[in-house]
N, C-alpha and C positions, 0 to 999 in steps of 0.2 A: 440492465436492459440491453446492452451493447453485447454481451454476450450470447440473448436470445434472441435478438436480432440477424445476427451474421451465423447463429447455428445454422446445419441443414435437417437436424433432426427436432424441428419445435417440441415435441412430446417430449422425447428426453432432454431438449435445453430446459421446459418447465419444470421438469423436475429435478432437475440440477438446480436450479436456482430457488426453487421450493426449499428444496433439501435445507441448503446454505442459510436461506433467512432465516429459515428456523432456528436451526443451529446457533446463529448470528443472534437470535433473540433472546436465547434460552442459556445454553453451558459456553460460550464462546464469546459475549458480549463483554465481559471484562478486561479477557485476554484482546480484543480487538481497539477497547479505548484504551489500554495501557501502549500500543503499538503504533495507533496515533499520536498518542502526546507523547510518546518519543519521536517519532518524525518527525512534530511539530518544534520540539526542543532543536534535535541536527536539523534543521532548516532554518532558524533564527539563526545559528553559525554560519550559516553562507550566506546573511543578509540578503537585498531583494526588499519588495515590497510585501506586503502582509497578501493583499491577494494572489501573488506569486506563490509564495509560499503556501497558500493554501490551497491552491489550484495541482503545485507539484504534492502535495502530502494526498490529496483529494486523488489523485491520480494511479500512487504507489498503494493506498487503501483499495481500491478500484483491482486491482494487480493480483495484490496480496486475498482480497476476499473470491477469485475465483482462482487462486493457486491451488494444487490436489494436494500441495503442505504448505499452510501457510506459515510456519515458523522458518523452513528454507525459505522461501520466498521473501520474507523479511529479513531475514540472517545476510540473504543477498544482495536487497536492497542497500539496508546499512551499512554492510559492509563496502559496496562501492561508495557509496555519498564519504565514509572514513576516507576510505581512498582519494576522492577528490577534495576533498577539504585538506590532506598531505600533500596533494601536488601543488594545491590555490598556496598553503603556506609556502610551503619551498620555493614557489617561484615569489613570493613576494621580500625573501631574503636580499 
């Protein structure tokens, strides 16, 4: 909704986000709960509260489902939260 909100083209935000649900309901719905319960997994590693964590997984889901690739998008995610979870340890050396 955030996205067809601040569009300036409402006709084509609708149907961009048409597109996506569908997609999201049909061939892509697996692929999107397997991508959150890996978030949901790297985000118990960096502790926090549960609704933290689900507010930041809630967030990168949000991210990832109007990325034009959402496997980059993901790929990028994760791979910073790796990143920061190497600096959180090294500095607790």
């Amino acid at each position: 909704m955030e996205y067809f909100a601040e569009a300036e083209d409402k006709a084509e935000a609708f149907a961009f986000c048409r597109e996506r649900m569908q997609a999201d309901m049909t061939t892509e719905a697996p692929r999107l709960k397997e991508m959150s319960r890996e978030l949901s997994e790297r985000l118990r590693r960096f502790g926090g509260t549960w609704a933290k964590q689900g507010a930041l997984r809630q967030e990168a889901m949000n991210h990832i489902r109007l990325a034009p690739d959402r496997e980059q998008a993901f790929a990028a995610i994760t791979g910073e939260m790796d990143r920061a979870l190497e600096r959180s340890r090294g500095l607790g050396r």
